[in-house]
C-alpha positions in Angstrom: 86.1 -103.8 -20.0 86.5 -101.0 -22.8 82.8 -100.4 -22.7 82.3 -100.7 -18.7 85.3 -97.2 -19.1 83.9 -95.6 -21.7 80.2 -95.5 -20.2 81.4 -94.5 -17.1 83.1 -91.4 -18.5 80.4 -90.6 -20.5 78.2 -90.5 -17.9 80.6 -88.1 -15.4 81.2 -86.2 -19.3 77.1 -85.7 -19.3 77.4 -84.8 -15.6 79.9 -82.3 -16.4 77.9 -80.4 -19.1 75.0 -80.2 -17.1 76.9 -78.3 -14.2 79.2 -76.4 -15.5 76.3 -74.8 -17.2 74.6 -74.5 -14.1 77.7 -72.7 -12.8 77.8 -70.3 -15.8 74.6 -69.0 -15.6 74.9 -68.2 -11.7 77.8 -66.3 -12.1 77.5 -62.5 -12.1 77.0 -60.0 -15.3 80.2 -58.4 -16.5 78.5 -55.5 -17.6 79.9 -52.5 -16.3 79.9 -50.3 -19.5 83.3 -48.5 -20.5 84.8 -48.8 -16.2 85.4 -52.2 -16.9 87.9 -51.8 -20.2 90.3 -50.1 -17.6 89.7 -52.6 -14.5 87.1 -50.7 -12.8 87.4 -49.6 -9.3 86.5 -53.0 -7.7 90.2 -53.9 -7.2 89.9 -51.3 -4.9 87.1 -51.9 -2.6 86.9 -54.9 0.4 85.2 -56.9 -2.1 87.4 -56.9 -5.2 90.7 -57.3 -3.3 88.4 -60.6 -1.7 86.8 -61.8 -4.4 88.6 -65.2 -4.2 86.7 -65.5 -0.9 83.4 -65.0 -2.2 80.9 -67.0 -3.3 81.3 -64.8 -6.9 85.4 -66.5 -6.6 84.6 -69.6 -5.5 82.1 -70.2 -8.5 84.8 -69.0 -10.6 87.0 -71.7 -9.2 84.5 -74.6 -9.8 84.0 -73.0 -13.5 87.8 -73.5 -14.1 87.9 -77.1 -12.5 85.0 -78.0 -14.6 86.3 -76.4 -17.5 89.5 -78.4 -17.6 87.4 -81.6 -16.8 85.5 -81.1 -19.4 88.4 -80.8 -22.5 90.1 -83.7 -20.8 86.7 -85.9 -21.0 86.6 -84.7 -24.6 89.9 -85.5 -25.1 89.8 -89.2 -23.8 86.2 -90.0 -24.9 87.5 -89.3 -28.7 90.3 -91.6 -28.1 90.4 -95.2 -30.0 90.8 -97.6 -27.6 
């Protein structure tokens, strides 16, 4: 039964990987040069007070979720059971 778990997780771990580098890599460039040590003015445009509506927040939101997926699939696949 031990074995059935542990494949099964490290399958969805492998899964994991895979799209949370996909995710990464779409995300936009944070390159704005010396604007973005003081916040830049994009908080204060349409887009910057939305960004959590865009498709820029929402990958952010899937990078988190994956993120924490991923630590707590590393976490239990390095378990002794």
């Amino acid at each position: 039964m031990a074995v059935v778990i542990r494949t099964i997780l490290t399958v969805l771990f492998a899964i994991d990987c895979i799209a949370l580098v996909v995710v990464v890599l779409m995300q936009q460039g944070k390159d704005q040069g010396l604007g973005a040590l003081a916040g830049g003015m994009t908080s204060e445009t349409y887009w910057g007070k939305n960004k959590g509506r865009s498709a820029e927040g929402n990958l952010k939101k899937a990078t988190r979720i994956m993120a924490i997926l991923f630590i707590v699939l590393a976490v239990v696949l390095n378990m002794k059971f």
